[in-house]
C-alpha positions in Angstrom: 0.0 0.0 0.0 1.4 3.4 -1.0 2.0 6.2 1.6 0.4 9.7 0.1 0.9 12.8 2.2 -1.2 15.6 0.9 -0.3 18.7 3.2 -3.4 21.3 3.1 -5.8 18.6 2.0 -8.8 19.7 3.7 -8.5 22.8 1.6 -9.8 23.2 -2.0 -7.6 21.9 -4.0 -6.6 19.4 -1.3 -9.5 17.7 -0.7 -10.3 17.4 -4.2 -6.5 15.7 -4.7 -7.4 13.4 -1.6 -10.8 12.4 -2.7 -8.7 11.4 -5.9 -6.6 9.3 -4.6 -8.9 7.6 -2.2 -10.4 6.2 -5.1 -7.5 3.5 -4.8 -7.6 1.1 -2.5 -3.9 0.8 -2.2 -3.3 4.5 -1.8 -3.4 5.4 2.4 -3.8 8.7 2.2 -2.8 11.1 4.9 -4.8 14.5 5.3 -2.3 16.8 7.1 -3.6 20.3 7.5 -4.1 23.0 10.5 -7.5 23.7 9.5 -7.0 27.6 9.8 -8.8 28.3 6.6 -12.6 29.0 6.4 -14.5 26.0 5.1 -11.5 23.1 5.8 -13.7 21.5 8.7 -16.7 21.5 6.2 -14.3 19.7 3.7 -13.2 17.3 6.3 -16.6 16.2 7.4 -17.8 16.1 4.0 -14.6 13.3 3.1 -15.6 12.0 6.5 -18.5 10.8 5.4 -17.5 8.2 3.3 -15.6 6.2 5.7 -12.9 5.7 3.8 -10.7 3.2 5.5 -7.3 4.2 4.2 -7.6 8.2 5.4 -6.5 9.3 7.9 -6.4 13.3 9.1 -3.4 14.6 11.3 -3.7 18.3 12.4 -0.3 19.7 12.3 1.4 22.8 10.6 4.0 22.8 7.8 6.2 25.3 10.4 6.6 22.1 12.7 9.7 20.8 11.4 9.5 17.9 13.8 6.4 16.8 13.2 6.6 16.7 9.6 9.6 14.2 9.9 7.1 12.2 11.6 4.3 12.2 9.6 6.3 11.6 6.1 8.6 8.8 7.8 8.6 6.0 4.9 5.9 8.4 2.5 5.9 7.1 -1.4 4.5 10.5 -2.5 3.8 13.9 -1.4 1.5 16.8 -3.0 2.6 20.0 -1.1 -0.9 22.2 -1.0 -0.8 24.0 2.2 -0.1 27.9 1.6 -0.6 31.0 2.7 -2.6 32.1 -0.7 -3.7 35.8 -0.7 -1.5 38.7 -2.1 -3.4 41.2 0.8 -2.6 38.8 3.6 1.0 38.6 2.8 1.1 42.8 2.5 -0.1 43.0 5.5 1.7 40.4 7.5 5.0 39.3 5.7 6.6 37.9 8.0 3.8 35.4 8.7 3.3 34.7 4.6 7.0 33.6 4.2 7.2 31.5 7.4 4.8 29.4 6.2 5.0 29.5 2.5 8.7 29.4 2.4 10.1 28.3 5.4 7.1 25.3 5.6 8.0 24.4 2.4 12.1 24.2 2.9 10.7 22.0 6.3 8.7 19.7 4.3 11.5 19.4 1.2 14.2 18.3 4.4 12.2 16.1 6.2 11.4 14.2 2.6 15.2 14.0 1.9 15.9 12.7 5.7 12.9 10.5 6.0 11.5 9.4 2.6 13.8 10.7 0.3 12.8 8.1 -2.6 9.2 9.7 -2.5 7.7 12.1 -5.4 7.4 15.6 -4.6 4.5 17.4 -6.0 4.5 21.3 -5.4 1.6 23.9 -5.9 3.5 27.2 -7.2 1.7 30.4 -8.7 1.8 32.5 -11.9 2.6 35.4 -9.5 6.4 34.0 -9.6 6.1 36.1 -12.8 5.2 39.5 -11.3 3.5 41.9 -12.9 3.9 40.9 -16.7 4.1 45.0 -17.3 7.3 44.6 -20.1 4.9 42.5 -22.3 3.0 44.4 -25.1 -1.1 44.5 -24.2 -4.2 45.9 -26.3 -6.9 47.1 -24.7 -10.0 46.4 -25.9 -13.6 46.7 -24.6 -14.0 44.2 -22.1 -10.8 42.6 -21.6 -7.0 42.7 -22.3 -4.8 40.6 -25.3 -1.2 39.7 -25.3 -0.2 41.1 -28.6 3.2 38.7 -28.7 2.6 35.9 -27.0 -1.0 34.4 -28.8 -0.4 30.9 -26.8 0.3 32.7 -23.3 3.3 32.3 -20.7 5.6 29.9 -20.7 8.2 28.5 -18.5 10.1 30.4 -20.4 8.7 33.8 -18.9 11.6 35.3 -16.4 10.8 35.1 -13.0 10.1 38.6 -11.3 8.4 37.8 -7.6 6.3 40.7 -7.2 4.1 41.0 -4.0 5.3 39.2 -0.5 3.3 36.4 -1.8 4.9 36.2 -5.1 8.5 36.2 -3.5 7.5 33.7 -0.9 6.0 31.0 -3.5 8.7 32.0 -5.3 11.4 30.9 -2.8 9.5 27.6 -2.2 9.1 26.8 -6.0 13.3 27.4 -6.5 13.9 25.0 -3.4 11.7 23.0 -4.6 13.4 22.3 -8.0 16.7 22.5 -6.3 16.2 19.4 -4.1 16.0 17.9 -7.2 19.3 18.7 -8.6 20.9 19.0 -5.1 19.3 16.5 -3.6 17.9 13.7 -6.1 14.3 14.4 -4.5 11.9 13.6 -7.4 10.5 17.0 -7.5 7.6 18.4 -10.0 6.5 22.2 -9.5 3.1 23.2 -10.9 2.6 27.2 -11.6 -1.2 27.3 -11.4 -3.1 29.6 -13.1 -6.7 30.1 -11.7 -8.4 27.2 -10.3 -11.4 26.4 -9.5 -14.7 24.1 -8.7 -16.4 22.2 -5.4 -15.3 22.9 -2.8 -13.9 26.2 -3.4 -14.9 28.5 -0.2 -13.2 31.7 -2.3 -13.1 34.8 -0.7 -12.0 38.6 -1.9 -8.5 37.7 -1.5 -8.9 34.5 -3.3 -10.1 32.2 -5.5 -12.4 34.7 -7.6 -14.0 32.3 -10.3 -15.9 30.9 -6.5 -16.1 34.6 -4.7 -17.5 35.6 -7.7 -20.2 32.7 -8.5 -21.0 32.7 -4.6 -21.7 36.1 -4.4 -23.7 36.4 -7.6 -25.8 33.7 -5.8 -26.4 35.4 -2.8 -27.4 38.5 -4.7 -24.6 40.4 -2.9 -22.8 43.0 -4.3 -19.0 42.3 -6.1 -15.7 44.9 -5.5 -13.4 44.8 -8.0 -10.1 46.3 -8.3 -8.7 47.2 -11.2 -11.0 47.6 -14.4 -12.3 44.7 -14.3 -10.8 44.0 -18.2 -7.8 41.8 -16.3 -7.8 38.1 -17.8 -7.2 35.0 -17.1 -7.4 31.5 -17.8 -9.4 29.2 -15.4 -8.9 25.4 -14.8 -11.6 23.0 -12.9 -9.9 21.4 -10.4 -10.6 17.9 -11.7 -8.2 18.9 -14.7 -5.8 19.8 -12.1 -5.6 16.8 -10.8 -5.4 14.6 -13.7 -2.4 16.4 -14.7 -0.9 15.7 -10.9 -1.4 11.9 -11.8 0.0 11.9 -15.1 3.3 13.8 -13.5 3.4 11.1 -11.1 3.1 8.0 -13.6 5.9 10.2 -15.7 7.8 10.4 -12.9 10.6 9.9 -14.9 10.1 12.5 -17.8 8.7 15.2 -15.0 11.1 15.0 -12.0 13.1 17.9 -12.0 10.7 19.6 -14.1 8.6 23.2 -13.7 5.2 23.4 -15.7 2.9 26.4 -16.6 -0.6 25.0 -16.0 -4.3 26.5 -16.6 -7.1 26.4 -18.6 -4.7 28.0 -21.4 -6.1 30.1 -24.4 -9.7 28.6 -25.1 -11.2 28.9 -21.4 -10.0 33.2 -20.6 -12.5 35.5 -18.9 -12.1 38.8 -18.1 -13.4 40.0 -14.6 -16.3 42.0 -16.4 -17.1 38.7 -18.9 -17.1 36.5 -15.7 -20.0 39.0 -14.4 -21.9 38.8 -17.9 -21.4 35.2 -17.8 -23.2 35.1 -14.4 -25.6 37.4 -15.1 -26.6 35.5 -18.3 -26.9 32.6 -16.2 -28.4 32.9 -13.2 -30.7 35.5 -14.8 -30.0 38.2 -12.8 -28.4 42.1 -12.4 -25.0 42.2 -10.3 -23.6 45.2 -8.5 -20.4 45.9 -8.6 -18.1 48.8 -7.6 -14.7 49.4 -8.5 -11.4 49.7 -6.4 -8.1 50.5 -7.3 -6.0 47.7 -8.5 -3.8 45.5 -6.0 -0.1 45.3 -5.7 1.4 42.8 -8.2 -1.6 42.3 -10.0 -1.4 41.1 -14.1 -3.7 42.1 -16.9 -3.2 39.1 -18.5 -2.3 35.6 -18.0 -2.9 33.0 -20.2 -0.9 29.9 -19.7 1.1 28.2 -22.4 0.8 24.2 -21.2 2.5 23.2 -24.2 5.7 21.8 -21.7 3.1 19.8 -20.4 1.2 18.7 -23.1 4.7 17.5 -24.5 6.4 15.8 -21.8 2.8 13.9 -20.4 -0.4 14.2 -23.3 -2.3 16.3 -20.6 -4.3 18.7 -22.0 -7.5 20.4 -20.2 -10.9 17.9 -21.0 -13.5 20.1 -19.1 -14.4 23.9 -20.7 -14.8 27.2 -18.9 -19.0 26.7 -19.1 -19.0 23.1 -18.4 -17.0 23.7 -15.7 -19.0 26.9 -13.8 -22.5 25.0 -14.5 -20.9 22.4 -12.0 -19.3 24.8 -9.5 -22.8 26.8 -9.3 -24.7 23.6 -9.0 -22.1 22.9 -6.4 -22.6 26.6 -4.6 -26.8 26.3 -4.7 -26.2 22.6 -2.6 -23.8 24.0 0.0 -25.1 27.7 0.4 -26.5 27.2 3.6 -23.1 26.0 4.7 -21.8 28.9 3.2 -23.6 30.9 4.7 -22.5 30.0 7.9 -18.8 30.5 7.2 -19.4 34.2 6.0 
């Protein structure tokens, strides 16, 4: 039976990733999260509920070195979730942002080499390792903004320019990361995410906006957005996501080492202002939204090229931007009294 750590898997993406891997009945999948964030206990009792007899939750923090060597002792894979993830929460506190995105991460990455350094290494990273994306040529047009030079979006080739406390400290963790792989040996695979999204998404203002924005346009509540509102990017459903984390895994050999762009790439963009149409058109309703000015860091575009990863796996994204929100809402209309309660 395989040994899966998934840190931060009562969160969004983790629990999705957990739920995944449950699915195998040789997979024992340890849930290791702090439950800080709004909505994790919801996740855990919902992943409760099927009884699964290979899960197991551990509350612990990524900043306890110690306990991580523990919990990993002997591991066969690990998907490294747990973050700090909002831009405004690491302007305001710093400190706190890199001690648990960067520091947490360098913990994790040493108690893998010392304990179960034959295990893969799967890493959550960010498009904000790029900054702001300002040198690149933009167009603006009526609702949204186009890269004029690069038609198939960012790749990995894109320099890195950490932009925002949050940028620098994913940043730091992505670099260690792919160093443990050449220093170390550690089969290491970093994914820069671009939005993602679907059940279990609890987003907020600071993040995860595809969700804030579908939740709020449900409760009839008014949206703030800062910037123009023509900022775009590409959106992935979290399924998609996942898929690709599999196929990395099963490639282990082709991927380890390796840093990968991934998002819904050039055929599923919105804009801020389509997103509301979108919604709108959908649910049949008027939103309100007022305007704010735009946030450190922030790009008017990102698009992600996922041609590296197209390449070295075949993944490529199977569910589209509409197919993928009609499930999210459906999701939001089950859970809003639960969402309720956590605003």
């Amino acid at each position: 039976m395989k040994k899966i750590i998934v840190t931060g898997g009562a969160g969004f993406i983790g629990i999705n990733v957990a739920y995944a891997l449950l699915k195998k009945k040789d997979n024992f999948v340890i849930i290791y999260d702090n439950l800080s964030r709004a909505g994790t206990e919801k996740n855990l009792e919902w992943i409760s509920s099927f009884n699964f007899p290979n899960l197991q939750f551990i509350k612990g923090d990524v900043r306890d070195y110690k306990k991580l060597k523990e919990v990993v002792k002997n591991s066969n894979e690990i998907y490294h979730l747990a973050a700090q993830v909002a831009v405004t929460k690491s302007v305001e506190d710093p400190i706190e942002d890199f001690k648990i995105n960067a520091e947490g991460t360098l913990y994790l990455l040493e108690a893998c080499r010392l304990k179960c350094p034959d295990a893969i290494f799967i890493f959550s990273s960010t498009n904000k390792v790029y900054g702001d994306l300002s040198h690149l040529k933009i167009k603006e047009g009526k609702k949204r903004y186009f890269l004029v030079n690069k038609k198939n979006g960012i790749s990995e080739d894109e320099n890195l320019d950490f932009h925002s406390p949050y940028g620098n400290s994913k940043g730091v963790a992505d670099q260690y990361v792919r160093d443990y792989y050449r220093i170390y040996g550690l089969k290491t695979v970093v994914f820069r995410q671009s939005c993602i999204y679907g059940p279990h998404q609890y987003g907020n203002e600071d993040q995860g906006w595809v969700a804030h924005f579908v939740i709020k346009s449900i409760l009839n509540e008014k949206i703030n957005i800062y910037g123009d509102g023509k900022q775009v990017r590409d959106i992935l459903e979290v399924s998609d996501l996942i898929k690709a984390y599999i196929l990395a895994v099963k490639k282990i050999e082709l991927c380890k080492g390796e840093i990968f762009n991934i998002g819904g790439g050039v055929k599923n963009t919105f804009s801020l202002c389509e997103l509301i149409e979108y919604l709108e058109k959908t649910l049949n309703r008027k939103i309100e939204v007022e305007f704010f000015d735009w946030r450190p860091g922030d790009q008017k575009v990102f698009i992600s090229n996922n041609k590296k990863l197209e390449t070295k796996t075949g993944w490529k994204p199977e569910i589209d931007k509409e197919k993928g929100l009609k499930r999210l809402i459906n999701w939001v209309k089950r859970n809003i009294n639960i969402i309720k309660e956590l605003k």
